[in-house]
N, C-alpha and C positions, 0 to 999 in steps of 0.2 A: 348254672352258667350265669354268669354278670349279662346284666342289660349294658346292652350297649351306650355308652357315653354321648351323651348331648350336648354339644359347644354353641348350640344357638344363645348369640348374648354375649358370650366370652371376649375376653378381652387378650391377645396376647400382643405384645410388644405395642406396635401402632396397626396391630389390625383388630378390627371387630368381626367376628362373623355372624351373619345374617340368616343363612337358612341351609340345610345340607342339599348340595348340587345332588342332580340326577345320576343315578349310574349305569356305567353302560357294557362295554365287554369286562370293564374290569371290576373283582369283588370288593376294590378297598374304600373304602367311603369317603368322598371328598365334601367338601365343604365351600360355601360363597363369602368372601372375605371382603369385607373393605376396607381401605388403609386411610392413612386421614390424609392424604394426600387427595383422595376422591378415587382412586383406582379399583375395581373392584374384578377380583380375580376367584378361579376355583382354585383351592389348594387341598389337597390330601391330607386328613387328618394327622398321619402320624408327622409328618412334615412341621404342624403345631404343637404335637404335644411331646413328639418323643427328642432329646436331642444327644444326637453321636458326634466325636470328634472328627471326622470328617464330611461330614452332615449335618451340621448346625439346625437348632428348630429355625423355622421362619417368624419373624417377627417383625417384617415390614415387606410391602409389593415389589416384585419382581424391578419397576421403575425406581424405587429410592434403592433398593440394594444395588443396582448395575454401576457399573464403573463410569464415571465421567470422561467426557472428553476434556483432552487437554485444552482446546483451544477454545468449544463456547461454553465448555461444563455443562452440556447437555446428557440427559442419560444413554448410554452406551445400549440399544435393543440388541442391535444387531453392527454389523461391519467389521472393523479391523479391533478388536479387542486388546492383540497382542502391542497396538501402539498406542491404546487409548485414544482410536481417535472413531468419528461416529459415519455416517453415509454421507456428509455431505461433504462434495467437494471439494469447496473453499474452505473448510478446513484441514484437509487433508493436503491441499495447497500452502496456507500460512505455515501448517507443520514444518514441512519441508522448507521453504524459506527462512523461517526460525532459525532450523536445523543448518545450512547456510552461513546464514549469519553470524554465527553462533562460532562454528567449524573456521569461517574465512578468518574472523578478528581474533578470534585465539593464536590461528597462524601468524595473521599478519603484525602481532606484536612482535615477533621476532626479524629482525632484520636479514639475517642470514636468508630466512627462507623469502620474504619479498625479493632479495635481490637474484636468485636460484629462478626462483618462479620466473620473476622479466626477462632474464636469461634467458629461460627455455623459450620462451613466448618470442622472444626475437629471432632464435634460431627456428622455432618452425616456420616461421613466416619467411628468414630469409630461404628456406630448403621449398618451401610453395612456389618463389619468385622466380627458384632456377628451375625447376621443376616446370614452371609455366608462367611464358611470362605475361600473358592475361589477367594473372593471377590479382592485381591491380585495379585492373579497371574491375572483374567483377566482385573485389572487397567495396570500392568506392560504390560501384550500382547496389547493391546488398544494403550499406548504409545508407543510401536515400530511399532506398524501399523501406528500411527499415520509418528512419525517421518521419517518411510522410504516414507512413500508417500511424503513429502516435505522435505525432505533432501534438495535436490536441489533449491530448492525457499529460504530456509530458509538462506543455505551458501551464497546464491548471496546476500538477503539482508544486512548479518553479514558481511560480507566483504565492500560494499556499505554504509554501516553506520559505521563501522571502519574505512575505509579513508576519511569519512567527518566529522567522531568528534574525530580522532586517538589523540588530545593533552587533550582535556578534561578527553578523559577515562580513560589514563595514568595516569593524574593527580588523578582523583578520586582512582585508584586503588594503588598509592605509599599513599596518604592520606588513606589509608584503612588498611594499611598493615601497616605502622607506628604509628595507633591507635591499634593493636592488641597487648596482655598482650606476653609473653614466651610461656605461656601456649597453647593461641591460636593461634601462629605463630607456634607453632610443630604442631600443627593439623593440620593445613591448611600446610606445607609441607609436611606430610604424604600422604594427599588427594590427593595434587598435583602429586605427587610419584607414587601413586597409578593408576591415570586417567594414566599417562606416560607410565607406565607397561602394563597397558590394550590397551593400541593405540599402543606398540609394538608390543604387544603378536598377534594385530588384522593382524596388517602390515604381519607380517612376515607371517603368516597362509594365507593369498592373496598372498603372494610374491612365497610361498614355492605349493601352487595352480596350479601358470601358470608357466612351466620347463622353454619357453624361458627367460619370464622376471627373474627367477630367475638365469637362464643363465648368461643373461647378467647384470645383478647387480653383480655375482661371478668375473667376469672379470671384472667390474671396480672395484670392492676390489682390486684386485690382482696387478690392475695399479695404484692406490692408493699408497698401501702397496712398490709398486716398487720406486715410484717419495719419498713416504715419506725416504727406505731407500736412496734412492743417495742423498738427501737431508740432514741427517744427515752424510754420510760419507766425503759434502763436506765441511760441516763444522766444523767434526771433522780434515779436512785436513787443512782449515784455521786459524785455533785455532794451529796445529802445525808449520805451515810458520810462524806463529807470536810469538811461543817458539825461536824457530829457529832465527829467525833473532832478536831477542830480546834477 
């Protein structure tokens, strides 16, 4: 009978083996591997030495052989395999939005179906309306609930995406305003006018709210109002030195 084969030392593919592992219920002899990744695993001999077509030899750790995630190219141990994607999360989140985005702009290069879709979209909402006519007030309380909870995520984005596309959005938005007729250039300065009025009216009701701060806003008026008259007195004084000597 052949002595049994000794792989202490060997080398197969990126694993080295080290020493043969202990055994326990089972007769087949396994072995301590290390891969050059640092990983070091027990693997069954013939797993290294024999290899079948449906059972490839092993020649790297369980970690470089698993399938990657799509989205941090982490190795796949365990979780959703069938979608490549791994336990966490936030990946399993961006997939799905990906997938979205992906799904939306493919549709929505078609015209036909944007305007199919706003269709639907207006008729559920006009079938809500008759349906109930509250229906209104709690779409509007929804969006202020909505928006005060992400107020803050929303401005960080919009500021973060204004200084990294600030000349394109310019551009798009002087092209937009030099496409509009008289008609809808009064509109849209009304509008404008309008939002401006209401962002006052908000300011000043928070301003007139807290006494100090509107303390101290009274007193920069008033040093304002100081700097702007010395400012015109001195150059109603320069304008007469130059009657004067002229």
């Amino acid at each position: 009978m052949a002595a049994p084969m000794d792989l202490r030392g060997a080398r197969f593919g990126r694993l080295t083996v080290l020493a043969e592992a202990a055994r326990e219920r089972s007769r087949k002899r396994t072995w301590l591997a290390r891969c050059d990744c640092g990983v070091e695993e027990v693997i069954p001999g013939r797993r290294l030495t024999q290899d079948a077509p449906r059972k490839p030899a092993l020649r790297a750790c369980s970690r470089c052989t698993a399938p990657r995630c799509r989205v941090c190219d982490a190795p796949i141990l365990s979780g959703s395999r069938a979608r490549r994607l791994c336990d966490d999360p936030a990946c399993a989140t961006e997939y799905q939005r990906a997938y979205w985005r992906t799904d939306y702009h493919r549709r929505a290069e078609a015209p036909e179906w944007r305007a199919a879709r706003a269709e639907a979209v207006q008729e559920r909402r006009s079938r809500a309306i008759e349906a109930d006519p509250s229906y209104l007030e709690r779409e509007a309380a929804r969006k202020r609930r909505w928006a005060e909870a992400n107020r803050e995520q929303n401005r960080l984005w919009q500021r973060t995406h204004y200084a990294a596309n600030r000349e394109a959005i310019l551009a798009r938005r002087r092209a937009r305003l030099d496409s509009l007729e008289i008609d809808a250039m009064e509109r849209w300065l009304e509008r404008t006018r309008a939002y401006g009025r209401a962002y006052r009216a908000r300011w000043r009701a928070s301003l007139m709210a807290d006494p100090e701060a509107h303390r101290a806003y009274l007193d920069l008026m008033a040093e304002y109002r100081r700097r702007r008259r010395l400012s015109r007195m001195l150059a109603e004084s320069q304008r007469l030195l130059e009657r004067i000597d002229g």
